[in-house]
ROTOR-884829 format. One record per atom (N, C-alpha, C, O, CB): residue number from 1; atom name; x negated, y, z negated. Coordinates in Angstrom, 2 decimals. Each point is the difference from the previous one (the first is absolute). Last residue first. Glycine has a CB too. Layout:
num	atomo	xx	yy	zz
NUM	CA	X	Y	Z
...
***
This chain:
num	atomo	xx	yy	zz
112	N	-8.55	28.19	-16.66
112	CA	-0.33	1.14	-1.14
112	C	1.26	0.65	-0.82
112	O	-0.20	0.86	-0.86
112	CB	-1.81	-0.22	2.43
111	N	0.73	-5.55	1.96
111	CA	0.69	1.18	0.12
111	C	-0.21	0.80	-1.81
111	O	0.02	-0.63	-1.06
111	CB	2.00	-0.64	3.45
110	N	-4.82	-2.13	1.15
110	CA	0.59	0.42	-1.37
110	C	0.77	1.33	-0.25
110	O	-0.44	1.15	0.06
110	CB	-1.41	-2.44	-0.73
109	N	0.63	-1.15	5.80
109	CA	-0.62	0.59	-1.32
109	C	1.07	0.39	-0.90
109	O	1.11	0.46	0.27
109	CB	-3.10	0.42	0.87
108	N	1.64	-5.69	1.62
108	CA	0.58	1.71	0.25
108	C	-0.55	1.08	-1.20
108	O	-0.23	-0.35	-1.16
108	CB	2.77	-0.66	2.24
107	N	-5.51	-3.41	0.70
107	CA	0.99	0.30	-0.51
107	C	0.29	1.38	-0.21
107	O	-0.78	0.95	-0.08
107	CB	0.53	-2.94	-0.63
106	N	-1.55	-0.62	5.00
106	CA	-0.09	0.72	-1.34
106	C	0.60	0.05	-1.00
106	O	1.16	-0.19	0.37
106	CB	-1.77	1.05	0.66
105	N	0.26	-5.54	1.76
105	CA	0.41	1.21	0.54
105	C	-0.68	1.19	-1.14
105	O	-0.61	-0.46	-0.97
105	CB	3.07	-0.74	2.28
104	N	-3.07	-3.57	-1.61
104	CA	-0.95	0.79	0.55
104	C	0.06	1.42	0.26
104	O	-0.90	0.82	0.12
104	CB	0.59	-2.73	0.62
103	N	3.48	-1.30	-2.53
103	CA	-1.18	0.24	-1.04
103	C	-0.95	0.56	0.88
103	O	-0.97	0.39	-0.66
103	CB	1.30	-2.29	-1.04
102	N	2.94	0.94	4.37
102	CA	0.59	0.81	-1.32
102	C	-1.04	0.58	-0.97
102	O	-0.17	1.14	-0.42
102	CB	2.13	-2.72	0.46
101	N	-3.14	-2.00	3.37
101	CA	-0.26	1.63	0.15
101	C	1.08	1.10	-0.97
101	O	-0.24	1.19	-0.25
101	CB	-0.54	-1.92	3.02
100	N	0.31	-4.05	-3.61
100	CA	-1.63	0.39	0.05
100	C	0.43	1.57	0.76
100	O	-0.62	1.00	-0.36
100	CB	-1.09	-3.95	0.81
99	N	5.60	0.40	-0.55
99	CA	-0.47	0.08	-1.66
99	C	-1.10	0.98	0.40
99	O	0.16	1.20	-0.20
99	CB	0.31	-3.83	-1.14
98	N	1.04	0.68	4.80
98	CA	0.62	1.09	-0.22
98	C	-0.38	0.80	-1.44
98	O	-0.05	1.19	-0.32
98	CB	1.81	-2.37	1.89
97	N	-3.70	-3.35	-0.23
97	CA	-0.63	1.57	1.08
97	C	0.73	1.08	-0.65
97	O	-0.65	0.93	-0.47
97	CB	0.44	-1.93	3.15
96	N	1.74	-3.01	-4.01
96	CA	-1.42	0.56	-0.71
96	C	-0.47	1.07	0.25
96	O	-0.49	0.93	-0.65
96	CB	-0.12	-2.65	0.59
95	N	4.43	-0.28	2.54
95	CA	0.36	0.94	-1.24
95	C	-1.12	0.51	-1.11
95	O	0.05	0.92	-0.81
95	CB	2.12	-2.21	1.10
94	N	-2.88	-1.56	3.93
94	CA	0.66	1.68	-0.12
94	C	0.90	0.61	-1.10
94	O	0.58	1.08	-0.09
94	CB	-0.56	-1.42	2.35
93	N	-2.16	-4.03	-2.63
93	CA	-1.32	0.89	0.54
93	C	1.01	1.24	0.16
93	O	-0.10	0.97	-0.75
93	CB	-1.91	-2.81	2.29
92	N	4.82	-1.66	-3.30
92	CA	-0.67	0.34	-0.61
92	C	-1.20	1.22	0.34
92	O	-0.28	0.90	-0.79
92	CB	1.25	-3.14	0.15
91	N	1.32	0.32	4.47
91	CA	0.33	0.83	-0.98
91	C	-0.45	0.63	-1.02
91	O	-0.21	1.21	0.04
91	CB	1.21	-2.16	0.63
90	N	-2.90	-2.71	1.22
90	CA	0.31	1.23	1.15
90	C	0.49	1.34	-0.69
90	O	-0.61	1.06	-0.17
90	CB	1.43	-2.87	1.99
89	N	-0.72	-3.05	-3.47
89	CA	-1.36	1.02	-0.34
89	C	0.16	1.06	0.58
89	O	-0.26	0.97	-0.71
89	CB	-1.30	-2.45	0.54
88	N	5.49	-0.94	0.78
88	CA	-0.35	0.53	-1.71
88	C	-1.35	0.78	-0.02
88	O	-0.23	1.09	-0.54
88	CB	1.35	-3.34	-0.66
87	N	-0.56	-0.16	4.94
87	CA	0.88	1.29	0.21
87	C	-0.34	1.00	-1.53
87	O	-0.49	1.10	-0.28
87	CB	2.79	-2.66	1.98
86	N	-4.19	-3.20	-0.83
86	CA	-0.59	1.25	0.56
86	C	0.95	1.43	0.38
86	O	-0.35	0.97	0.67
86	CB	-1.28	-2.89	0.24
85	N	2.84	-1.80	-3.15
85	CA	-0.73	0.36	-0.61
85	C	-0.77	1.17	0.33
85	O	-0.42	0.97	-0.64
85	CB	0.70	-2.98	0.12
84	N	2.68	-0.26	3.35
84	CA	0.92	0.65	-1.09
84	C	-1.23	0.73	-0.98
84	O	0.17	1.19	-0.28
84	CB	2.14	-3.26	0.30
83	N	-3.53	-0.79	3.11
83	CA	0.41	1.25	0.58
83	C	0.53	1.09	-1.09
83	O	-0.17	1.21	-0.16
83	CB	0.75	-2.62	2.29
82	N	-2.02	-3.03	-3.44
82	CA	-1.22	0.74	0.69
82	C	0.40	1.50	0.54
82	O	-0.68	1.02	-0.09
82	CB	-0.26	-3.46	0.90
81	N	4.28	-0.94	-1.45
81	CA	-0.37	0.53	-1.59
81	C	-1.12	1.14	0.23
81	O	0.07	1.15	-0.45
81	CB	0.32	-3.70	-0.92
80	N	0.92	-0.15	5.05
80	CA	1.02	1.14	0.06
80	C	-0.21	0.54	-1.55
80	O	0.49	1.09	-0.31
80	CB	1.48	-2.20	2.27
79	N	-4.72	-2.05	-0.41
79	CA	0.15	0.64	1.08
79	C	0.78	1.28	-0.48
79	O	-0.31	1.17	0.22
79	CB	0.18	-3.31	1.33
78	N	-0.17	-1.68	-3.90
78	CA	-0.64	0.52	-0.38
78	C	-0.13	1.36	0.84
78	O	-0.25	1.03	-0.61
78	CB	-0.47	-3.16	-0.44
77	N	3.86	-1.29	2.35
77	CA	0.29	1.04	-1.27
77	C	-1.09	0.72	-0.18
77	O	0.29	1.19	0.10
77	CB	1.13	-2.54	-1.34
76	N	-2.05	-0.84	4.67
76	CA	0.67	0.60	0.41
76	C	0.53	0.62	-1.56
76	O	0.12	1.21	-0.18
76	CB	0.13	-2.56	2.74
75	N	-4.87	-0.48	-1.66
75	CA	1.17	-0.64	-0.02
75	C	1.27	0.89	0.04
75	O	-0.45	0.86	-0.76
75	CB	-0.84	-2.56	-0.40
74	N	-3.66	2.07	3.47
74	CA	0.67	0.22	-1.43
74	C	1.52	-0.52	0.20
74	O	0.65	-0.04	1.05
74	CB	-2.20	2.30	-1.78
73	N	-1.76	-2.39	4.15
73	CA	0.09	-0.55	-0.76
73	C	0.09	-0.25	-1.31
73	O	-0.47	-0.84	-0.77
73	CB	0.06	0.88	2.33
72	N	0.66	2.94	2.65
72	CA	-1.54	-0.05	-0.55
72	C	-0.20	-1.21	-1.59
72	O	-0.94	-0.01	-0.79
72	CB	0.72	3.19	1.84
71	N	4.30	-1.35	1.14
71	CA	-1.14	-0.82	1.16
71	C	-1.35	-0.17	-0.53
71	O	-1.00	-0.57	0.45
71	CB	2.07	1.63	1.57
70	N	2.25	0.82	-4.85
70	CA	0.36	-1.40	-0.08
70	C	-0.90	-0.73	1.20
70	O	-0.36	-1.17	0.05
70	CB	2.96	1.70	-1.07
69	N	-2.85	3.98	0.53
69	CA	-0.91	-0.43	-0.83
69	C	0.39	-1.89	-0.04
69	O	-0.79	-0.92	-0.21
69	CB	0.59	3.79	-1.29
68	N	2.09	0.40	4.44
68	CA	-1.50	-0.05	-0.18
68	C	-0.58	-1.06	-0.79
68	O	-0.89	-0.80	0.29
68	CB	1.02	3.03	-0.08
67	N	4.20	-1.07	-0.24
67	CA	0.01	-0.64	1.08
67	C	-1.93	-0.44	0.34
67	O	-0.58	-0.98	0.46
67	CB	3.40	2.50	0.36
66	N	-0.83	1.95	-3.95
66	CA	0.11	-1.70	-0.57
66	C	-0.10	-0.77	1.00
66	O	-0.03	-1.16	-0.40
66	CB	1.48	1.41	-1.31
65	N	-1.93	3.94	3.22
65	CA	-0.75	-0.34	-0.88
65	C	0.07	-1.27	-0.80
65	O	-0.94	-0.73	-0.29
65	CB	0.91	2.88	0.45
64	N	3.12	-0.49	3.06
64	CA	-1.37	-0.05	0.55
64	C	-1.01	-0.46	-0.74
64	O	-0.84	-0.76	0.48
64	CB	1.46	2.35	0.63
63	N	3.63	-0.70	-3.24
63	CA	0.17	-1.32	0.78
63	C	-1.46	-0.13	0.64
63	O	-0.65	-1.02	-0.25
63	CB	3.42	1.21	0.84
62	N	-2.48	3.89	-2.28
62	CA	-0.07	-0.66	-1.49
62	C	0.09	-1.43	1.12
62	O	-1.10	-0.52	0.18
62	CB	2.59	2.37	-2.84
61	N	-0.60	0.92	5.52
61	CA	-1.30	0.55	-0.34
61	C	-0.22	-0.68	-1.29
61	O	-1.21	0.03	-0.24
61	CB	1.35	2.27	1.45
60	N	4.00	-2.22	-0.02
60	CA	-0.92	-0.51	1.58
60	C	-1.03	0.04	-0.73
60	O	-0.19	-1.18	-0.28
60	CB	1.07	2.15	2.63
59	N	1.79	1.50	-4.96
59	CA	0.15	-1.49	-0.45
59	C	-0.29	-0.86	1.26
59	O	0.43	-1.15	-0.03
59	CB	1.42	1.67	-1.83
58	N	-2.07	4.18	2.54
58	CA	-0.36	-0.46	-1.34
58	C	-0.17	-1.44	-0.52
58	O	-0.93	-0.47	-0.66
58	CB	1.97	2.40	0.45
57	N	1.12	-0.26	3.96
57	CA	-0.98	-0.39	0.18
57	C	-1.06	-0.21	-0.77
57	O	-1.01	-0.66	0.24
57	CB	1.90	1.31	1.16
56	N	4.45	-2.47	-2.19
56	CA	-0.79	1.42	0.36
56	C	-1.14	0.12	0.69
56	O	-0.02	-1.02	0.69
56	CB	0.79	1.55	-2.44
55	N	3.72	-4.16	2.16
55	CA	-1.45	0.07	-0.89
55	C	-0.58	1.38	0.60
55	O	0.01	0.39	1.17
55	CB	-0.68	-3.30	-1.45
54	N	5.84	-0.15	0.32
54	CA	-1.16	1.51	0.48
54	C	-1.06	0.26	-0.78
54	O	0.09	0.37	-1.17
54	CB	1.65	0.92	1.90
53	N	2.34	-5.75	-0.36
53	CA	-1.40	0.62	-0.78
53	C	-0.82	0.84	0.87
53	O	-0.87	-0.42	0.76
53	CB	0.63	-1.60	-2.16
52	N	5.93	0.74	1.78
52	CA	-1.49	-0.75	0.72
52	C	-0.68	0.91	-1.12
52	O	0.58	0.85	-0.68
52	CB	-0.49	-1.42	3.90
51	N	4.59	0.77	-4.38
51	CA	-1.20	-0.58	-0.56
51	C	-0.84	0.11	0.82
51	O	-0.99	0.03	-0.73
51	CB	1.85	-1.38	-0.50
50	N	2.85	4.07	2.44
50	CA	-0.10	-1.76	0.72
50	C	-0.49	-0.92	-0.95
50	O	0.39	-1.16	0.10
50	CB	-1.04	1.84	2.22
49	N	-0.18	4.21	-3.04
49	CA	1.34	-0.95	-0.50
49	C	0.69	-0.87	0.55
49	O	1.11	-0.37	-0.37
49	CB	-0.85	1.81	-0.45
48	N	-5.80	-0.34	0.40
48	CA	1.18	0.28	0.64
48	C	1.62	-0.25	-0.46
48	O	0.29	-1.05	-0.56
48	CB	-2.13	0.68	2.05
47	N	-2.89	0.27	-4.62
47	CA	1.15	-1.11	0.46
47	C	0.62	0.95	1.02
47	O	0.57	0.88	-0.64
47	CB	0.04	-2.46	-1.70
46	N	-6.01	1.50	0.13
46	CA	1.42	0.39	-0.19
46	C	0.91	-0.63	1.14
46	O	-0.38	-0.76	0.89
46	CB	-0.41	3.01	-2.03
45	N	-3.74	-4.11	-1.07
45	CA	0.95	0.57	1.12
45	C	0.97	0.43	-0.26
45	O	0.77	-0.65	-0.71
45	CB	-1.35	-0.47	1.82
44	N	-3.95	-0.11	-4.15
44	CA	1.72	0.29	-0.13
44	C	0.53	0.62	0.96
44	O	0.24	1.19	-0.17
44	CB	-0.30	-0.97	-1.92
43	N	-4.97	-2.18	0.87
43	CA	0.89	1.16	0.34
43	C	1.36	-0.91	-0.04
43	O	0.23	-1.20	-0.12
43	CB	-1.97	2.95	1.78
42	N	-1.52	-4.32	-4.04
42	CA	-0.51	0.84	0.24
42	C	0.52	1.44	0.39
42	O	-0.29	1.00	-0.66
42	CB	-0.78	-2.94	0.87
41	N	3.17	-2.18	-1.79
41	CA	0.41	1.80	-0.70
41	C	-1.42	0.65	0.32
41	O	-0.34	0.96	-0.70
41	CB	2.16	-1.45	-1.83
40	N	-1.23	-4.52	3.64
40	CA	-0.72	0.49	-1.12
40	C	-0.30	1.31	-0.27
40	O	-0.99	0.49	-0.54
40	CB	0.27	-2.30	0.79
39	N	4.01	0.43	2.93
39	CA	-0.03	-0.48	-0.72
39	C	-0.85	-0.43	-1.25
39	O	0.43	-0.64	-0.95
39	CB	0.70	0.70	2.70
38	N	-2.58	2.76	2.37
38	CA	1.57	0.58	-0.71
38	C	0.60	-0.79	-1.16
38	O	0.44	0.73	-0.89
38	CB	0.24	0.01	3.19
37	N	-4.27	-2.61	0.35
37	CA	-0.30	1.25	-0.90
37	C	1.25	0.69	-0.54
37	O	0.23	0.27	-1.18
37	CB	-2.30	0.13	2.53
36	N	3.12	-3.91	1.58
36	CA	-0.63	-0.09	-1.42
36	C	-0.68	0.37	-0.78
36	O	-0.18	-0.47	-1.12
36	CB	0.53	-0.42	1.67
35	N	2.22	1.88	3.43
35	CA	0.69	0.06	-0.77
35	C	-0.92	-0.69	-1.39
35	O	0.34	0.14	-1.17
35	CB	1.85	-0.01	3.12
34	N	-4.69	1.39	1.90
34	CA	0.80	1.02	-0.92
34	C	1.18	-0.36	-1.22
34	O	0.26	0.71	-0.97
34	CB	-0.71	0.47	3.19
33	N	-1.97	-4.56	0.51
33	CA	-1.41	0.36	-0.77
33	C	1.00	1.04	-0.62
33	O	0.20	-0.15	-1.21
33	CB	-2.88	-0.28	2.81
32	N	5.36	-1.34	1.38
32	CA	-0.29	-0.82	-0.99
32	C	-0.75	0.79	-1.19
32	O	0.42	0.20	-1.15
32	CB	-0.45	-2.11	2.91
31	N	0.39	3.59	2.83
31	CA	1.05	0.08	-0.94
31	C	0.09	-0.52	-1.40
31	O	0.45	0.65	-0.94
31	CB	0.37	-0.61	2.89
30	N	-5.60	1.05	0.31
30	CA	1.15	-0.91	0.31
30	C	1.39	0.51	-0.60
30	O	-0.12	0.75	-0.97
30	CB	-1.60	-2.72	1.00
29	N	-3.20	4.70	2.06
29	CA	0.54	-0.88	-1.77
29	C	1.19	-0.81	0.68
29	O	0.20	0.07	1.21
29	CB	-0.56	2.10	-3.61
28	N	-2.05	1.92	3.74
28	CA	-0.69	-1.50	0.76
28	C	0.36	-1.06	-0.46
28	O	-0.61	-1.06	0.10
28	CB	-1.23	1.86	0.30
27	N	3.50	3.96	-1.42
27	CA	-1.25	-0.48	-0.52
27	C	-1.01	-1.64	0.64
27	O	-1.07	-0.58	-0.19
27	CB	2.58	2.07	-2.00
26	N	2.38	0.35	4.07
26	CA	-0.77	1.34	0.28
26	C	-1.55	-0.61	-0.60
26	O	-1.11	-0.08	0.52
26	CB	3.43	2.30	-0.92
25	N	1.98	-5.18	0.77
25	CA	-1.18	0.35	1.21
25	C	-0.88	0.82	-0.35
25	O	-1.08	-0.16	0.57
25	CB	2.41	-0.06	1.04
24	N	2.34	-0.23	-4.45
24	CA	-1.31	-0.79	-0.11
24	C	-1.12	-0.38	1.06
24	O	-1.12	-0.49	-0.08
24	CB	2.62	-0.27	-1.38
23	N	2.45	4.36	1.05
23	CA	-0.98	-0.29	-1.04
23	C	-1.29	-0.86	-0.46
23	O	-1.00	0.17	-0.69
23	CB	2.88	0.48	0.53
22	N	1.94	-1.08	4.06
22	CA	-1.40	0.76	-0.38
22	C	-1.04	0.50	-0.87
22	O	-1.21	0.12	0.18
22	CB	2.29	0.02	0.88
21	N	2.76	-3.04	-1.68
21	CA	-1.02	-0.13	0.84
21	C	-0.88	0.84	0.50
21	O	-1.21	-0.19	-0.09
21	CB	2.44	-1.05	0.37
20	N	1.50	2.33	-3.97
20	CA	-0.38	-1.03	0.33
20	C	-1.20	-0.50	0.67
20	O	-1.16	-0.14	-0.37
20	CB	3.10	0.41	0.14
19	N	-0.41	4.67	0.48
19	CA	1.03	-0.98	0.01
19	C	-1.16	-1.72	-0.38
19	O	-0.92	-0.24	0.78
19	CB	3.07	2.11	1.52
18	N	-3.09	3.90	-3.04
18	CA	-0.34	-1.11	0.42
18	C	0.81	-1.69	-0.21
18	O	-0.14	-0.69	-1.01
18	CB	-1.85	2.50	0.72
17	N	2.31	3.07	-1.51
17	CA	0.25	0.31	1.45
17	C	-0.45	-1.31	0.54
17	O	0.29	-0.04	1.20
17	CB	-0.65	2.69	-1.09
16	N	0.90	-0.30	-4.87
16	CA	0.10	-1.31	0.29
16	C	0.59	0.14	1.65
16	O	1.16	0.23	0.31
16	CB	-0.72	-1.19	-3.14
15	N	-3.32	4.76	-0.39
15	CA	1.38	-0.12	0.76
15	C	0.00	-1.31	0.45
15	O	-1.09	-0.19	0.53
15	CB	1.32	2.51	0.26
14	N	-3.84	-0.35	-2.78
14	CA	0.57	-0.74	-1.00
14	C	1.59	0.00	1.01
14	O	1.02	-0.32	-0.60
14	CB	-2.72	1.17	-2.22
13	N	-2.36	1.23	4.64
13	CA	-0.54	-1.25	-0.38
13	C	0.93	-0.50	-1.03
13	O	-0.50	-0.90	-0.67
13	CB	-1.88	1.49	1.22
12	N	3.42	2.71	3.77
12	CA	-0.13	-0.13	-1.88
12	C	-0.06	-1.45	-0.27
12	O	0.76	-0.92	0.33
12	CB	0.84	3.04	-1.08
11	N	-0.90	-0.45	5.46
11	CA	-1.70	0.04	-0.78
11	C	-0.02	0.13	-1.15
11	O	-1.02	0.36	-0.59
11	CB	0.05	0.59	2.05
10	N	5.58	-0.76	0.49
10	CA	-0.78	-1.18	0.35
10	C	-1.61	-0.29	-0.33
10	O	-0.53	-1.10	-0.16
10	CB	2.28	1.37	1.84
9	N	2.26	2.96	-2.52
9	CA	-0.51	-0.60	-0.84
9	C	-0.78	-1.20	0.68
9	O	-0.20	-1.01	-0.68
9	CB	1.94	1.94	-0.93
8	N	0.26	1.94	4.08
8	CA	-0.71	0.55	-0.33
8	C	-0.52	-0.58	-1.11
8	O	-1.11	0.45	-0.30
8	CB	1.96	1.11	1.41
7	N	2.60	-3.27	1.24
7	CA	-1.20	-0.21	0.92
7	C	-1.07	0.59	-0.73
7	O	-1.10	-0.54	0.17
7	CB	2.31	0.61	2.02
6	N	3.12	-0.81	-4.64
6	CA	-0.73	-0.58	0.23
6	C	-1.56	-0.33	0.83
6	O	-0.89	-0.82	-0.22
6	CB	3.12	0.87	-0.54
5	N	1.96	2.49	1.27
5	CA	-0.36	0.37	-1.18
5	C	-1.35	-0.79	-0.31
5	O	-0.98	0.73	-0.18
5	CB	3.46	-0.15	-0.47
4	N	-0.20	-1.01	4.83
4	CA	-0.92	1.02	0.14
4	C	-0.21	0.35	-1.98
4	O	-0.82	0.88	-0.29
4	CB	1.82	0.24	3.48
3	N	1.58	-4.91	-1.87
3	CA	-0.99	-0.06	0.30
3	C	-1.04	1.12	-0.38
3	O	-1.05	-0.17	-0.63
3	CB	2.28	-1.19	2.07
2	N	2.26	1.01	-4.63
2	CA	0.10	-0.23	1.32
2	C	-1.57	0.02	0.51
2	O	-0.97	0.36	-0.66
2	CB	3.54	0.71	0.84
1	N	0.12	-2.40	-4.96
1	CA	-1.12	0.74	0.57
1	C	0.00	-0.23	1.50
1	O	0.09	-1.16	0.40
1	CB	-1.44	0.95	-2.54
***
């Protein structure tokens, strides 16, 4: 992928455009703090083929949040179960939603 393939994927929240260290500047976080959310499979960096670890902003934003909460004195697994849980609920809600207007939509008329 050359540069210019790449520039336009830069505001996609799932493209791995964040090296490491910056990655962990953004959220205010440490290198450390990422590799051990990553080690309790909060996120999953993807790998350059150097290996270094490119983190998305997707996964800034999950780090922001476990980063929160461990300041606020949760323990760092629970931290990242909390998240996880709260994704599951997240979900679960948009697929309820999707449910609730199917069943809201009309139904097609009966054919004769």
């Amino acid at each position: 992928m050359t540069a210019d393939d790449s520039s336009g994927r830069l505001d996609d929240d799932d493209y791995p455009a964040y090296t490491m260290g910056r990655a962990a500047a953004m959220p205010g976080t440490t290198q450390g703090f990422l590799r051990a959310i990553g080690e309790a499979r909060l996120i999953t960096p993807l790998r350059s083929e150097g290996g270094h670890r490119r983190y998305t902003r997707y996964q800034l934003r999950i780090a922001a949040r476990a980063r929160e909460l461990v300041d606020h004195g949760t323990p760092i697994e629970a931290a990242c179960r909390i998240i996880i849980l709260e994704d599951q609920l997240e979900e679960a809600q948009h697929i309820n939603a999707e449910y609730r207007r199917r069943d809201e939509s009309p139904a097609p008329p009966a054919s004769t």
